[in-house]
Structures are given as structure tokens and as C-alpha cells.
ZALUM-88075 format. One record per residue (C-alpha): x, y, z; residue in three letters; residue number from 1. Coordinates in Angstrom, 2 decimals, decimal comma. Example, Ala and Ser with C-alpha at 12.3 -4.5 7.8 and 13.67 -1.06 7.14 Angstrom:
BEGIN
+---------+---------+---------+------+------+
|       u |       v |       w | resn | resi |
+---------+---------+---------+------+------+
|   12,30 |   -4,50 |    7,80 |  ALA |    1 |
|   13,67 |   -1,06 |    7,14 |  SER |    2 |
+---------+---------+---------+------+------+
# end
This chain:
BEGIN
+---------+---------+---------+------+------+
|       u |       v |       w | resn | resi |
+---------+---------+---------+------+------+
|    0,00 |    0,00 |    0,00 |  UNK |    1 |
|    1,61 |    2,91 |   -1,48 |  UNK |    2 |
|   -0,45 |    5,63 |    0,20 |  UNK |    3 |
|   -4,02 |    5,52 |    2,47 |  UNK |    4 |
|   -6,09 |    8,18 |    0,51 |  UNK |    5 |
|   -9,70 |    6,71 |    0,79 |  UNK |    6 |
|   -8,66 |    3,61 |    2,14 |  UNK |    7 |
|  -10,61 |    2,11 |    5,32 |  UNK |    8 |
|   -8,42 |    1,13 |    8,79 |  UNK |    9 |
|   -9,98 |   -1,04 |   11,61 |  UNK |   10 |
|   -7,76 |   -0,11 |   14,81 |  UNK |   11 |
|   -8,32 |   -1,63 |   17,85 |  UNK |   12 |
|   -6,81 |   -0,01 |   21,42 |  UNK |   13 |
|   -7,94 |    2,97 |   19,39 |  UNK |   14 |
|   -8,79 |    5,34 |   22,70 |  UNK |   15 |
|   -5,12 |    6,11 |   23,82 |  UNK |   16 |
|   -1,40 |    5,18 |   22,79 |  UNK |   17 |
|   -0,03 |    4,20 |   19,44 |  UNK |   18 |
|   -3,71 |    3,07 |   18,37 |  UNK |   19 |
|   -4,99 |    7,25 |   19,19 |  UNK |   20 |
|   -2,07 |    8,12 |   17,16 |  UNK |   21 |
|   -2,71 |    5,83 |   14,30 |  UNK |   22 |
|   -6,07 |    7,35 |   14,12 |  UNK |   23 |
|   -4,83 |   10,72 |   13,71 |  UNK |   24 |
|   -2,12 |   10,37 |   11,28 |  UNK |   25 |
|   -4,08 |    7,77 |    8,83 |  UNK |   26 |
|   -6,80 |   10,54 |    8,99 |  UNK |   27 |
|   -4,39 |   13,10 |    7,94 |  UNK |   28 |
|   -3,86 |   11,07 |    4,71 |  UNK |   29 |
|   -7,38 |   10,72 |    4,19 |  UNK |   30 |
|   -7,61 |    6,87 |    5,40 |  UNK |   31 |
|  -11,03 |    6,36 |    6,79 |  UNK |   32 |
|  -11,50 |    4,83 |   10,11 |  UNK |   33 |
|  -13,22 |    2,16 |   11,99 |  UNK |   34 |
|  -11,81 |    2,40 |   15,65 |  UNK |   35 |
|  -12,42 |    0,27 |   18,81 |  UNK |   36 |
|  -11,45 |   -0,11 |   22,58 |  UNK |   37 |
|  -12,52 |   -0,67 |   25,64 |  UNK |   38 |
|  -12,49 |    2,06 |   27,23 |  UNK |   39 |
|  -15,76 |    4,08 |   25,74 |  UNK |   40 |
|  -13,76 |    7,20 |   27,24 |  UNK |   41 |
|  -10,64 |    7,01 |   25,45 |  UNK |   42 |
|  -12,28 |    6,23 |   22,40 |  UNK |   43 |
|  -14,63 |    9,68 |   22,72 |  UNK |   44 |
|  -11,01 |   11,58 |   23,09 |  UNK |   45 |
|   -9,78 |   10,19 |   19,93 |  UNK |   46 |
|  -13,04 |   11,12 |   17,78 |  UNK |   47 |
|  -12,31 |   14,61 |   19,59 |  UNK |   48 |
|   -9,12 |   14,99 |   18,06 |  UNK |   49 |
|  -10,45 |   13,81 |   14,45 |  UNK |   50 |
|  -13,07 |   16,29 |   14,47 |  UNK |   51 |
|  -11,69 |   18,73 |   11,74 |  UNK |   52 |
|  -10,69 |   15,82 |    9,29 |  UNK |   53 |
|  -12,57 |   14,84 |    6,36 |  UNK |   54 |
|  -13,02 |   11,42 |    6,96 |  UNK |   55 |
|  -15,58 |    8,95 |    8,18 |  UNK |   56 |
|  -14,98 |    7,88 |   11,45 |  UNK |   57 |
|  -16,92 |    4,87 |   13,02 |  UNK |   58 |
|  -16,36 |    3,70 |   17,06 |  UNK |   59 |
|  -17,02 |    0,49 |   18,96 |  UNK |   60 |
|  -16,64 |   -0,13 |   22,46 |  UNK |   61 |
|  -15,05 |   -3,21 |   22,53 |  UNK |   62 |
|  -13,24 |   -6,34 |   24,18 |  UNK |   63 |
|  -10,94 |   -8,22 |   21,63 |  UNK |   64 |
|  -10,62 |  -10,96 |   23,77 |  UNK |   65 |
|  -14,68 |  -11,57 |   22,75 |  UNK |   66 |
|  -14,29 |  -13,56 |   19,71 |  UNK |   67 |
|  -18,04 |  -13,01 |   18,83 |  UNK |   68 |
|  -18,18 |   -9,55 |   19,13 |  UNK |   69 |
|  -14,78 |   -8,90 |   16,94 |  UNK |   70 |
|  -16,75 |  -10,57 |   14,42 |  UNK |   71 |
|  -19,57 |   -8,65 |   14,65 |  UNK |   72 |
|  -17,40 |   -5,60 |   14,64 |  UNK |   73 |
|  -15,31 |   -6,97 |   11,40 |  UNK |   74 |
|  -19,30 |   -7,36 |    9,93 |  UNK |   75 |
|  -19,76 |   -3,80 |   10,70 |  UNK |   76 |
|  -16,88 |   -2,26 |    9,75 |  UNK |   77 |
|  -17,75 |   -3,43 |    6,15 |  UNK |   78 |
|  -21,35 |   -2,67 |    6,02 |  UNK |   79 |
|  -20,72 |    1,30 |    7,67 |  UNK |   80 |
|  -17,91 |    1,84 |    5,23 |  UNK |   81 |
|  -18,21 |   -0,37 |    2,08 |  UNK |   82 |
|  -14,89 |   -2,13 |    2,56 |  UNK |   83 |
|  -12,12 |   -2,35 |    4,87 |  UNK |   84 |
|   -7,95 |   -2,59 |    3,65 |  UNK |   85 |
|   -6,32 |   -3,11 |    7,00 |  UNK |   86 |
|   -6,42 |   -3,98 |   10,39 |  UNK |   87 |
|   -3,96 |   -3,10 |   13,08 |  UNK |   88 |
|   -4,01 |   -5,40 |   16,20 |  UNK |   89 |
|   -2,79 |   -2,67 |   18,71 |  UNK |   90 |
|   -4,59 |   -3,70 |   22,07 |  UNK |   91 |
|   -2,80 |   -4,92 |   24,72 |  UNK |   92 |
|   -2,39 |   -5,05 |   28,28 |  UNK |   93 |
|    0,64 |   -6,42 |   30,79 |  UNK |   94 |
|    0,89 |   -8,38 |   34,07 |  UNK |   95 |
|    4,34 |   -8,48 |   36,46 |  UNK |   96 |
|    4,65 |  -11,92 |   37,83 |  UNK |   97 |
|    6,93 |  -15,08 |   38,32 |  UNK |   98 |
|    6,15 |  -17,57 |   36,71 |  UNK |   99 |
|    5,19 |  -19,83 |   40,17 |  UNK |  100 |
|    3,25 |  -16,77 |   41,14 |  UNK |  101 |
|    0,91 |  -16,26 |   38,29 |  UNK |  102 |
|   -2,32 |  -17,64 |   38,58 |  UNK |  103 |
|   -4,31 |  -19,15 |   35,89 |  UNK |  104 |
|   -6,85 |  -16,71 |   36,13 |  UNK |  105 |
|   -3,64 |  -13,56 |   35,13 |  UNK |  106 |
|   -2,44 |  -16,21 |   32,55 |  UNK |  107 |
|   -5,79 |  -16,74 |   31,20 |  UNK |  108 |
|   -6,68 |  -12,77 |   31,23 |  UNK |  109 |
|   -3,28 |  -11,83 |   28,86 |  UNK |  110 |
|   -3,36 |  -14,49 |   26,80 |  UNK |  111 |
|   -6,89 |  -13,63 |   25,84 |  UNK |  112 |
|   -6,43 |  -10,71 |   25,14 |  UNK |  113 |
|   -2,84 |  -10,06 |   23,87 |  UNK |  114 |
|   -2,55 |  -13,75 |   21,59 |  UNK |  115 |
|   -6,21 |  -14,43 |   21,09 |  UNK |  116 |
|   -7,21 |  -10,63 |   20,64 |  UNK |  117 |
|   -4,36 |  -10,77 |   17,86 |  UNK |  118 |
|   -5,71 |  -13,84 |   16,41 |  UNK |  119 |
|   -9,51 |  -13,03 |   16,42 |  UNK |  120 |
|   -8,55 |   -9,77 |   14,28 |  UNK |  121 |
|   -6,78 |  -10,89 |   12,26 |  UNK |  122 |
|   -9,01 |  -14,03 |   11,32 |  UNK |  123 |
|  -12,21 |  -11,61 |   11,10 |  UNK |  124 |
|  -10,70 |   -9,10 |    8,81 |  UNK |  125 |
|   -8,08 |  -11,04 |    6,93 |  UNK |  126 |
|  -10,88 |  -12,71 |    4,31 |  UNK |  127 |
|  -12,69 |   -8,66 |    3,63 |  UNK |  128 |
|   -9,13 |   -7,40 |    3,27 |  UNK |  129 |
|   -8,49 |   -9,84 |    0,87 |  UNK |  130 |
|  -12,05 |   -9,04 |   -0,67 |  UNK |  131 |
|  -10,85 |   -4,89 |   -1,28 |  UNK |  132 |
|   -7,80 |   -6,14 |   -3,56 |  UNK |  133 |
|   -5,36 |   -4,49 |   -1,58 |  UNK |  134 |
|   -4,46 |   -4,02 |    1,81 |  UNK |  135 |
|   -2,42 |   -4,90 |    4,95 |  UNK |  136 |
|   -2,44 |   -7,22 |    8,62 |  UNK |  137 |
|   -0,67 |   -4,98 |   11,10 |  UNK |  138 |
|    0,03 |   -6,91 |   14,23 |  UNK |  139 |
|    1,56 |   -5,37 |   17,36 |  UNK |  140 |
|    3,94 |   -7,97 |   19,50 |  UNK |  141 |
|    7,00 |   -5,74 |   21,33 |  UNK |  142 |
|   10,72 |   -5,70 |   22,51 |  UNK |  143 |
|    9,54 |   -8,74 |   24,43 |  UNK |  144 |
|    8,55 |  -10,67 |   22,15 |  UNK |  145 |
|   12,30 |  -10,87 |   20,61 |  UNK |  146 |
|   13,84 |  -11,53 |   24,46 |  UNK |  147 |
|   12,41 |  -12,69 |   27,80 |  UNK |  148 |
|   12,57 |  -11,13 |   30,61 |  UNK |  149 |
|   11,98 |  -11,92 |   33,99 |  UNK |  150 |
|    8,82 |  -11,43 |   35,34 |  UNK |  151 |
|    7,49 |  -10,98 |   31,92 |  UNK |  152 |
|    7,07 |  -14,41 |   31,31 |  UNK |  153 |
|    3,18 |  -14,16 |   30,61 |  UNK |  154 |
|    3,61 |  -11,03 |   28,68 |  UNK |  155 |
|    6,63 |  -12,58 |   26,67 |  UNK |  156 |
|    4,84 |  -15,89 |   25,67 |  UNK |  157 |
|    1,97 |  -13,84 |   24,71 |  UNK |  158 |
|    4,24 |  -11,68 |   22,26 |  UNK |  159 |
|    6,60 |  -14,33 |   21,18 |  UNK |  160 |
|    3,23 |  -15,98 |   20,02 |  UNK |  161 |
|    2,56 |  -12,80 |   18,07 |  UNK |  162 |
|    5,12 |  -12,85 |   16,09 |  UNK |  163 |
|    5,15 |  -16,62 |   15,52 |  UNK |  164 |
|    1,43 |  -15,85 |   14,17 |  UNK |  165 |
|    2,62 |  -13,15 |   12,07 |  UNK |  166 |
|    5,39 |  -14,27 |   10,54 |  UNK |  167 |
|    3,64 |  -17,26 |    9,79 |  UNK |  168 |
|    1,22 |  -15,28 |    8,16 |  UNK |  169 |
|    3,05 |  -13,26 |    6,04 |  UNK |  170 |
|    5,16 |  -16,23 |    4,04 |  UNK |  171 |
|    1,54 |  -17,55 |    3,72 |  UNK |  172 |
|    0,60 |  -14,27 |    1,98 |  UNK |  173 |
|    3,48 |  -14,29 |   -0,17 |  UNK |  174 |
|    2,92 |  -17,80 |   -1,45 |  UNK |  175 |
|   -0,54 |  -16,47 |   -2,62 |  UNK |  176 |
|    0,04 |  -13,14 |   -3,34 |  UNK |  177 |
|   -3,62 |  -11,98 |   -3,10 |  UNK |  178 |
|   -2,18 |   -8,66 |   -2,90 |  UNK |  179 |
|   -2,64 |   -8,40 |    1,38 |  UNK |  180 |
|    0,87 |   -8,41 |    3,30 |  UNK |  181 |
|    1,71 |   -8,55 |    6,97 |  UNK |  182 |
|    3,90 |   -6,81 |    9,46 |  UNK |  183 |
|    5,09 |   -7,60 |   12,96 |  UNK |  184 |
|    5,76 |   -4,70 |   15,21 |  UNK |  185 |
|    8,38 |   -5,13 |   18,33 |  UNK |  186 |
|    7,98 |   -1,20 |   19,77 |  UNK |  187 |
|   10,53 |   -0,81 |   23,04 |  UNK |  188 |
|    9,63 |    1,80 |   25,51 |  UNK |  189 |
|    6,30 |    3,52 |   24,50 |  UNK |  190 |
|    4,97 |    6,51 |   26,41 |  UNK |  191 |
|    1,54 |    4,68 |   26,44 |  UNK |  192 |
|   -0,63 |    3,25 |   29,41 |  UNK |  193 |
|    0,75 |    0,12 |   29,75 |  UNK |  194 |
|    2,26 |    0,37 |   32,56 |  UNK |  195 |
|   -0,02 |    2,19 |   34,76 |  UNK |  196 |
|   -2,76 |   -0,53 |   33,28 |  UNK |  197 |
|   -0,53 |   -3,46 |   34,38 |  UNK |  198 |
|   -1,60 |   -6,01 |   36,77 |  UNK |  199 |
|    1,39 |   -6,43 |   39,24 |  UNK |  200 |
|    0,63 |   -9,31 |   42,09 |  UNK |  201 |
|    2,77 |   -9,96 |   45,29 |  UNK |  202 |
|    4,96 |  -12,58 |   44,08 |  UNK |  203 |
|    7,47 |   -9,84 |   42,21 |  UNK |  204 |
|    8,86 |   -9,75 |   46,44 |  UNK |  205 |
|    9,67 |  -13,47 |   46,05 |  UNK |  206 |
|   12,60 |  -11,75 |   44,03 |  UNK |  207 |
|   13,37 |   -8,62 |   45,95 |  UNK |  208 |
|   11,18 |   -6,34 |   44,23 |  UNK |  209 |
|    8,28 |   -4,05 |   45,02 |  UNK |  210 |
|    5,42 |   -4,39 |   42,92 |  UNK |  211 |
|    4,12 |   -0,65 |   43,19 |  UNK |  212 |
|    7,75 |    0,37 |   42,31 |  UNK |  213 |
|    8,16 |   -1,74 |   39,49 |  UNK |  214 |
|    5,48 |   -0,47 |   37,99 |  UNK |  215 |
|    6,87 |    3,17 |   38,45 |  UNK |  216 |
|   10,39 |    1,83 |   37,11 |  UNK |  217 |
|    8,93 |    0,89 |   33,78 |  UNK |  218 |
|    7,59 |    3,98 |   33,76 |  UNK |  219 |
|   10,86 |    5,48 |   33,28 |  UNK |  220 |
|   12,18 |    3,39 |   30,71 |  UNK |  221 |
|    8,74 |    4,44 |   28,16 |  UNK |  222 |
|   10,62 |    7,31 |   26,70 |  UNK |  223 |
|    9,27 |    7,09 |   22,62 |  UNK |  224 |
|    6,54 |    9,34 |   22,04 |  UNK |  225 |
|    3,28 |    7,23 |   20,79 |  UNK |  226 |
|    3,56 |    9,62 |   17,52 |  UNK |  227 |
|    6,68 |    8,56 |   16,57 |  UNK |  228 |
|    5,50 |    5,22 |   16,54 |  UNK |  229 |
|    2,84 |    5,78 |   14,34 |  UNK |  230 |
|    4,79 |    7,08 |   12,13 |  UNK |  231 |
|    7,09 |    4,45 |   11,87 |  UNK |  232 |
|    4,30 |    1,75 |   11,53 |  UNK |  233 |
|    2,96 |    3,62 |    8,92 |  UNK |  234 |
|    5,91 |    4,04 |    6,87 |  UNK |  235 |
|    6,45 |    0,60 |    7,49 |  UNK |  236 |
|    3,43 |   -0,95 |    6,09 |  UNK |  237 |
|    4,19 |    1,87 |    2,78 |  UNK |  238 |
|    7,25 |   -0,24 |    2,46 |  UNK |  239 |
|    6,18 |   -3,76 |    3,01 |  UNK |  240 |
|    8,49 |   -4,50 |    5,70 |  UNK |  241 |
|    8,48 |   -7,74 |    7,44 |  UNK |  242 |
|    9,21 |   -6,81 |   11,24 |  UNK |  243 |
|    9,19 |   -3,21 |   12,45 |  UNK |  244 |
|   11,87 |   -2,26 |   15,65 |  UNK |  245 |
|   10,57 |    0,57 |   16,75 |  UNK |  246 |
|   13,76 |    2,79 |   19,55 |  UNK |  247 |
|   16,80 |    2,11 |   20,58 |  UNK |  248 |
|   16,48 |   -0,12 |   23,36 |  UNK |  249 |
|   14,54 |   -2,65 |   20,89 |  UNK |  250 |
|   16,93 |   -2,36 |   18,31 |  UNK |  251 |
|   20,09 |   -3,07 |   21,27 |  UNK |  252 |
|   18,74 |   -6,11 |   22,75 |  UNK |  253 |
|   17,79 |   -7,71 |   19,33 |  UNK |  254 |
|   21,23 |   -7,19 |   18,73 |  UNK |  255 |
|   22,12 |   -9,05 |   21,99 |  UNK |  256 |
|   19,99 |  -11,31 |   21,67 |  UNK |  257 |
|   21,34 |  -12,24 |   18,17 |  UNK |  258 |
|   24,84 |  -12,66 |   19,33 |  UNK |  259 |
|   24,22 |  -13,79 |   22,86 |  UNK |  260 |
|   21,48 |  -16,10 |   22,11 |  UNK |  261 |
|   21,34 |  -18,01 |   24,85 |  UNK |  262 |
|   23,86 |  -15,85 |   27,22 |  UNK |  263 |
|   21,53 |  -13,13 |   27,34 |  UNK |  264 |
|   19,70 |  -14,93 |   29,82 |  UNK |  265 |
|   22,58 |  -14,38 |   32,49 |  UNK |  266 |
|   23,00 |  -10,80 |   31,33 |  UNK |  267 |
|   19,03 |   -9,83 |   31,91 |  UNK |  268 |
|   19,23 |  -11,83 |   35,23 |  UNK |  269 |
|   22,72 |  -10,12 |   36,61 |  UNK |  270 |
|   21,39 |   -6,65 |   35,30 |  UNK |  271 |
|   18,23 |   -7,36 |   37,04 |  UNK |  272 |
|   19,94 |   -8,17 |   40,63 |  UNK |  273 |
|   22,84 |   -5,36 |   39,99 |  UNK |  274 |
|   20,18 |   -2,66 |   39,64 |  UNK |  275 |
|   18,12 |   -4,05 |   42,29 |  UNK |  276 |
|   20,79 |   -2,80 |   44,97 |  UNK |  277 |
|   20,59 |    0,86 |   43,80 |  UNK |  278 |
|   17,08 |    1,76 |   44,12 |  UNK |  279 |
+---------+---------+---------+------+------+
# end
């Protein structure tokens, strides 16, 4: 997709983040939009800010890990605006936990949404992309799901899963070049609402750290403005890319992980206890 000019977008996570800012910059190209989220709130702030542009702009409040009601959204997205070229699987949500502290419930919650979320979009859309000739599968995994981390392990299975998805995917595309591509996303440090949205339970003290700290810590490290990360997806998709690496930090521990592919594992984990003593 060369340009977005009259060209229909679902975006889901579309009230705040990378998803808001998606919204905005597609609309400055003309793209028109079909946006969802959860939060009903959110979402009203994002129509606010597309006010002035000359597009049509549809909203649904909505849960992507409810497989029927992504479909019924997919349905709609078609029938309110003819057709529909891409969909970008941007909703997401985090939990800090060991892995003998999660409970099934947590594990259950993420992988609904983040993996199954993921999958439900792109499985609703995917045969009325294919239907407009042209268009494009935008699915968002992270820095996480290229290395583990500890305490991440829920988040990280949920993101390596994305990208298995994904890439899997895309080569399948290829093969039957029906004119629809793919593209993985692995953003590092966001300034979205992750982290204040993140479930953190107790058992983060069963290795020395606080949970109401650790969720101010990663905090810190969300330096990347959301619009900069639009843009990048954006330009991405123009070019057909494969995987996306969106800052610095991502782009450094791919790098790691590519020469250190198992040894990174001690690196996180002395990191991890080294900074622990300074805070």
C-alpha cells in the first residue's frame, strides 16, 4: 500500500497510545477509520481529536478478547464503510509476575487478550481485506517478544506468540500473493498506558522487588513518544516490511539477543539483581 487516501483502517486499542495516534495520522492522509477499545472514554477523546478531518470515522466499544463480538465488529466495519484494507491489532495489556506466582486466572486474562485478541482480528478481517484487492495485517507484538525477561514471562509468551502468528502469516501471503501483506511490530519503551494498566501481584517480592515500584520503574524506561510510533508503523506498512523495531532499546537487545542467544539470559538476570541494589 503505497499511500491511504480513501482507504478504510480497523484499529483496535484505538482510545489512547499508538492506536490514538494511528487514528490521527491515517486521517491526515485521508484513510477512513473504523476504531475500537474498551475504554468508551478514550475512544470519545480520539473522535475529539479527528473532528476537523474529512473522513468517516466509526467507534465500537469493545473487548478483543470476545471472539463473537470482533466478528460482529469486522461485519460492521464493512457494512458502515463499504470495505475495509487493513487492520492493526494494537490492544494490549501487561501483568508483572513469576512464573510460580501467576495464577491461571492472570495467565488466562493476557493471553486472551494479547494472543487471542491478535488472532480473532486478524481471522475476522483477513478474508474482507483480501475481498478490497489491496491491503495490509498490522500486528503489534513488542521488545519482548524478541527476548524474555523476567517477570514478563506471561507477557513474553503472549508476544513471542505474536510474532510466531505473524510471521507465519506473512510467508503464507506471499505464497498467494492476493495482494494483502503482513507486518510484525516489536515497539521498546512507548509513552503509552501500559504500565499504569498493568496487573502487578505480590509474588514480584519473592525476588526482591516491590510491585508498586516496578510499575513506576517501567515507567521510566517508556521514553518514545506514541507519535513517533505511528509514524514508523505507517511508513512501514508503505514499504512492506516484514518486522518493524521501533527505539533504541529494541533495536540493542535484538542485537544481543542475536549474538548472545542463549547468554543473554545471564545478562538480563545479573542486570536485574545489579540494579536491584541501587534503588
Amino acid at each position: 500500500m503505497k499511500n491511504f487516501k480513501n482507504k478504510v483502517a480497523a484499529i483496535t486499542g484505538a482510545g489512547s497510545g499508538i492506536g490514538q495516534q494511528l487514528a490521527v495520522l491515517l486521517a491526515k492522509q485521508g484513510c477512513h477509520l473504523s476504531l475500537s477499545d474498551v475504554n468508551a472514554q478514550g475512544l470519545a477523546q480520539t473522535v475529539e481529536l479527528l473532528e476537523k478531518s474529512n473522513v468517516r470515522v466509526t467507534t465500537q466499544k469493545l473487548d478483543v478478547a470476545d471472539r463473537d463480538a470482533m466478528k460482529a465488529w469486522a461485519a460492521d466495519t464493512v457494512h458502515n464503510h463499504g470495505s475495509v484494507n487493513m487492520i492493526f491489532n494494537n490492544a494490549g495489556v501487561a501483568l508483572g509476575s513469576t512464573v510460580e506466582g501467576a495464577s491461571y486466572e492472570e495467565l488466562e486474562w493476557i493471553v486472551n487478550i494479547n494472543f487471542w485478541g491478535v488472532v480473532y482480528g486478524t481471522k475476522e478481517f483477513l478474508p474482507l481485506i483480501k475481498k478490497s484487492g489491496e491491503g495490509h495485517v498490522i500486528n503489534i507484538s513488542s521488545l519482548f517478544g524478541l527476548t524474555a525477561q523476567p517477570t514478563q514471562s506471561a507477557y513474553n509468551a503472549t508476544k513471542f506468540a505474536v510474532r510466531g502468528f505473524t510471521e507465519s502469516l506473512r510467508q503464507e501471503l506471499d505464497i498467494e500473493n492476493c495482494g494483502v501483506s503482513a507486518l510484525c511490530v516489536h515497539p521498546g519503551g512507548i509513552r503509552t498506558n501500559i504500565a499504569n494498566a498493568a496487573k502487578m501481584n505480590d509474588s514480584l517480592k519473592a525476588l526482591g522487588m516491590n510491585p508498586e515500584k516496578s510499575a513506576k520503574t517501567f515507567n521510566k524506561l517508556l521514553r518514545c513518544p506514541p507519535e513517533e510510533a505511528a509514524r514508523q508503523i505507517l511508513e512501514a506498512v508503505q514499504k512492506d516490511k516484514r518486522r518493524l523495531l521501533i527505539g533504541n532499546d529494541a533495536k540493542t537487545l535484538d542485537l544481543i539477543q542475536r549474538v548472545l542467544p542463549t547468554g543473554y539470559q545471564k545478562v538480563t538476570a545479573m542486570a536485574t539483581t545489579w540494579s536491584k541494589r541501587f534503588k
